[in-house]
N, C-alpha and C positions, 0 to 999 in steps of 0.2 A: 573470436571464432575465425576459422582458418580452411581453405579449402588449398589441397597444397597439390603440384602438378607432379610431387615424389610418387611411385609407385611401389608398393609392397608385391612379392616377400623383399625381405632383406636378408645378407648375409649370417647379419645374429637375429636371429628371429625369437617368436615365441607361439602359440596356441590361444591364449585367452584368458583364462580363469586361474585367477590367487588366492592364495590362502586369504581365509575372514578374518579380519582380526578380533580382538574380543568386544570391543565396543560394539561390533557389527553383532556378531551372534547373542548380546547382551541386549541390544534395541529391538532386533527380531522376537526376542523372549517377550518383555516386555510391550512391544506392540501387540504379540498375541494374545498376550493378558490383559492387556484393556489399558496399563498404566502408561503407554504414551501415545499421542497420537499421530498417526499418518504424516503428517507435514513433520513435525519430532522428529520419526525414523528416515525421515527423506534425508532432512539437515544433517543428520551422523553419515548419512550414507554421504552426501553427497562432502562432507570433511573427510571422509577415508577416502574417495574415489580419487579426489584432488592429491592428497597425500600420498599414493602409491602411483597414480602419474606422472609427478613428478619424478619418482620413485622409477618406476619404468624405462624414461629420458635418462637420469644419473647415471645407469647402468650398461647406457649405450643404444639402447632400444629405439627404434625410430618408427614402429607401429605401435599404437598403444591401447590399452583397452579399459573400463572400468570394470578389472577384475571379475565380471558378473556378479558385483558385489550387490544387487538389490535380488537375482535371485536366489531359488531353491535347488533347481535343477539346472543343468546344463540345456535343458532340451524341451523339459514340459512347461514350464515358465509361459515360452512364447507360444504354444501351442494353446496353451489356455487362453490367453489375448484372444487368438482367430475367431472371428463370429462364429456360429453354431457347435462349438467346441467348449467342452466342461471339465473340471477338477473333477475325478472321479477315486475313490478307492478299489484294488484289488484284492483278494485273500491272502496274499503272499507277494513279498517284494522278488528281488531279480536277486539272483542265487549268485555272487561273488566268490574267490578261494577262500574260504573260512566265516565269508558274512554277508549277511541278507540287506539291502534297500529298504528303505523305507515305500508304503504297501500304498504311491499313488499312481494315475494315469493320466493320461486325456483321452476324453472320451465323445465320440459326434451324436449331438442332439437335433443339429438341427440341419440346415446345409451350410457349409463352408465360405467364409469371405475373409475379409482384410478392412477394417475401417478401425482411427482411433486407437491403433493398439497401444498399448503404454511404453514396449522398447522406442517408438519414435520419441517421448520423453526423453526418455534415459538418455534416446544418443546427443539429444539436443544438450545435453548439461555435457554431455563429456567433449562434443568439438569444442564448445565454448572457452573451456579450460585448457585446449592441445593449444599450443606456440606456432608459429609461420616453422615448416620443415617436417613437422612431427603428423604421420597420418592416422586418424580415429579411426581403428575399426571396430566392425560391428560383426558378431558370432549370431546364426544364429543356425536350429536345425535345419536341415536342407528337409526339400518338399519330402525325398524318398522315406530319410528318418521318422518321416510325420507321416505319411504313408505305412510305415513298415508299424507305428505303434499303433494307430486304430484297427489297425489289423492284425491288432495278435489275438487268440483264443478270445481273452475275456471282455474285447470292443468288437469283435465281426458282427452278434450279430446287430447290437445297436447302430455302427456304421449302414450294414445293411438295410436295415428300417429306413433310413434316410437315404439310400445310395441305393436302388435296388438293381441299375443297372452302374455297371464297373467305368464305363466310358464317361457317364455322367462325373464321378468320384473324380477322376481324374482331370477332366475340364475345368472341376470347383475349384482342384486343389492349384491346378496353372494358373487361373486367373488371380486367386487370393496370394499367391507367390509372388505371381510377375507387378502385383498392387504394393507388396511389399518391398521388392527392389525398387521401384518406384519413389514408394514414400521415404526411406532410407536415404536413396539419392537424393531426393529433393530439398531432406536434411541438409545434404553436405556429403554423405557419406560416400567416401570412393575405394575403399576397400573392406569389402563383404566374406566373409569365411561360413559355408557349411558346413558343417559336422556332423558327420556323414558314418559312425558306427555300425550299418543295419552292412556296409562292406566286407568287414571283420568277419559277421554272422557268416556270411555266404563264403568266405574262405576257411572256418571252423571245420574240423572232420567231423565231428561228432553232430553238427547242424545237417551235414553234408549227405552224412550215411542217413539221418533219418529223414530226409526230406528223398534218397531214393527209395527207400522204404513206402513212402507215400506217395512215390511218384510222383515227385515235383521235376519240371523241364527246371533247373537251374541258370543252364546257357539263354534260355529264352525268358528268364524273370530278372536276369542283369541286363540284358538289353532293353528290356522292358522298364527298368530301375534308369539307368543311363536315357534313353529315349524322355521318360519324364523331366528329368533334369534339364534337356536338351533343349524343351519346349519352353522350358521358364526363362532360359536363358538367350534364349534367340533374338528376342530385341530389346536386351539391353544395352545401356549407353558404352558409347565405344571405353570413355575415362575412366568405368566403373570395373575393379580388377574383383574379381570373384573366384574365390581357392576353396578348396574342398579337404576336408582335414578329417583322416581315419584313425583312429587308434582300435584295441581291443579291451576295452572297459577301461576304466578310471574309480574306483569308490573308494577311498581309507588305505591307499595305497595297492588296491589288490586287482586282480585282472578277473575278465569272463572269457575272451575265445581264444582262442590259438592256432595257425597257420598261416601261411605264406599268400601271399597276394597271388599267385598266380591262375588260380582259377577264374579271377576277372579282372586281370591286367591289360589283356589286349583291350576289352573290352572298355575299359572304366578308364585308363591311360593313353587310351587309340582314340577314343569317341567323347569320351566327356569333355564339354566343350569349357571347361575352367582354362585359369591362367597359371594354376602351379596347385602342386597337393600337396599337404602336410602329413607326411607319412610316420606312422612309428617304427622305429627300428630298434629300440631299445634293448633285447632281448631274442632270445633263440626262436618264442613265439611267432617273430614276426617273419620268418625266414630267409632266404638271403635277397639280395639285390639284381638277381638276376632279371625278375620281373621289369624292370627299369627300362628294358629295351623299347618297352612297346610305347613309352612316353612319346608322344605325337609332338611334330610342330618346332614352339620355339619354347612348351611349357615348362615351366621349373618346379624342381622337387624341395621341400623343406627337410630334408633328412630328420627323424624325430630321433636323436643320437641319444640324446641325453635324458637321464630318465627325471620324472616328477617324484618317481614313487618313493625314494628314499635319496635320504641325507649323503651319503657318502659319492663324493665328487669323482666324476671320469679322471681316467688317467688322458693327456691331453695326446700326447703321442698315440693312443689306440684309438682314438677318435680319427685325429687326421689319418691315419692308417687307413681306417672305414671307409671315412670321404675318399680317399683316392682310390681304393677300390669301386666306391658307388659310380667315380667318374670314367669307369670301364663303361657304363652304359648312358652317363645321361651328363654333357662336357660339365667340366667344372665351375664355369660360370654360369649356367645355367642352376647350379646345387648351392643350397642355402642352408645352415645350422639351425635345431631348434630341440625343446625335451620333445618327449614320446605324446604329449598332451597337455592337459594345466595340471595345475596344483590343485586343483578344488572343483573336481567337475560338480561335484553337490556342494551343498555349504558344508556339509563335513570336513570335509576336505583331505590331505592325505597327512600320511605320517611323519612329516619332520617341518620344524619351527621357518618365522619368516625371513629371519637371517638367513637360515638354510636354504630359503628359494633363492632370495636375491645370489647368495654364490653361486648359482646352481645358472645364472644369468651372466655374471661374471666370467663364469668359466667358458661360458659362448659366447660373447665377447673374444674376451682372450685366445680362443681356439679359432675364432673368426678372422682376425688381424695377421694370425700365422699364416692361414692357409690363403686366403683373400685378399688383404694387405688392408681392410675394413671393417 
């Protein structure tokens, strides 16, 4: 075990979540069938974990993660831990370009806490395994994204049954947060990433036109979104670097929203009190760089350049092209390489082999050294 004084981002960066390998999705099968048990499916996990760590270091990588190889979700996993929060089923999963989720949720039963959750496990076996140099972090949703699913159509009104006033909800969800940062640090943990998707939503046209439709104040629900954040973050430990990382879907390779940051760039870039975001730029969806102005401070951007969703590798000259356009707004040492998200926000994971991640790391590296000299 290792607690190391390095700070993330770095130059060749990365998001979080890898592809499962077969053993993994083989032990999951069979755990759920009864034929092996819990401690069994721990040991394969925690032999892959070790094995793609290592894996991660080879590559050049100098934050690292356990692939979120013991979850399902990128997101509901940890939501399900929190006290008064349940596995729940929906009637229909989340609508992808050409393919649907799987049909679960989290859902509040009771009121909201933090005690015991099982990631303080998980992270406890992965510092254990990181070397003096190399920093463990730890993903998990940010409060808003846990915010933004109990409150979709088919949790308001159970939330509400338990939450009847809005102000209460939101004190639960600060404190079971800021218990969180807490116990993670007290791990060891010194670099924490949010994931933070519900961003995407609120730069979407199509969320956009229908939430005026409904007359939703937008400008006043991102301040609102941001201001939460704000709260959780406000007295944590100075050592502890926490980044926030947006994409627009991740499932089997395919996307859910599209549009440009700029409807809450001032806002979410000006105000949100992190140390760097992990942006995707992958793609036309994400639109251009101009938003970057409003980056506050001394924060750093992780350019999400390179994509997860498929096999075929950047040309490396139109990347560094990118970077020094992105350094029109935000200097270049302040700008960090990374793909658009992981490779496997669900255990599905996306469409191309594990060779094909690792190059896909490789190629950030390499494009890292050019432009960085690291």
């Amino acid at each position: 075990m290792t607690t190391t004084t390095v700070k993330a981002p770095f130059k060749a960066d990365h998001v979080g979540s890898l592809l499962r390998p077969a053993s993994i999705h083989k032990a999951r099968k069979d755990y759920s069938e009864g034929t092996i048990t819990a401690e069994e499916l721990r040991q394969i996990e925690d032999q892959e974990i070790k094995r793609i760590v290592d894996k991660q270091i080879e590559v050049g990588l100098q934050s690292v993660t356990d692939g979120e190889f013991r979850r399902s979700w990128w997101h509901l996993d940890f939501m399900w831990g929190l006290e008064g929060v349940e596995k729940a089923a929906t009637e229909t999963g989340l609508s992808f370009h050409g393919v649907e989720t799987r049909k679960e949720t989290a859902r509040v039963v009771g009121k909201i806490g933090f005690s015991a959750h099982p990631f303080i496990e998980d992270f406890n076996y992965l510092q254990s395994i990181v070397p003096e140099g190399i920093v463990a972090r730890q993903t998990i949703p940010s409060a808003v994204q846990f915010l933004y699913e109990i409150t979709k159509p088919h949790n308001i009104e159970a939330t509400k049954k338990q939450y009847p006033n809005k102000e209460d909800l939101y004190n639960d969800i600060v404190k079971a947060y800021k218990k969180a940062l807490q116990a993670f640090y007290e791990a060891g943990c010194r670099n924490l990433q949010m994931d933070e998707v519900v961003w995407a939503v609120l730069c979407d046209q199509d969320y956009r036109q229908n939430a005026a439709k409904d007359k939703i104040d937008l400008e006043a629900l991102v301040k609102e979104y941001v201001e939460l954040n704000n709260r959780i973050l406000a007295d944590k430990p100075e050592d502890l670097v926490v980044t926030t990382h947006v994409c627009r879907g991740n499932y089997r390779s395919t996307w859910h929203y599209s549009g440009g940051y700029d409807p809450v760039s001032q806002e979410l870039f000006g105000n949100e009190n992190v140390d760097a975001y992990y942006l995707e730029f992958d793609s036309e969806r994400a639109g251009g760089f101009e938003p970057l102005q409003y980056v506050s401070g001394e924060k750093k951007v992780v350019l999400g350049l390179i994509t997860s969703k498929r096999a075929e590798l950047e040309n490396q000259e139109e990347v560094i092209a990118r970077i020094k356009e992105a350094s029109q707004y935000v200097p270049l040492d302040r700008l960090c390489l990374s793909p658009q998200c992981g490779f496997s926000s669900t255990e599905e994971g996306n469409e191309l082999t594990e060779e094909e991640q690792w190059k896909k790391f490789e190629l950030i590296k390499a494009i890292s050294e050019k432009v960085w000299g690291k």
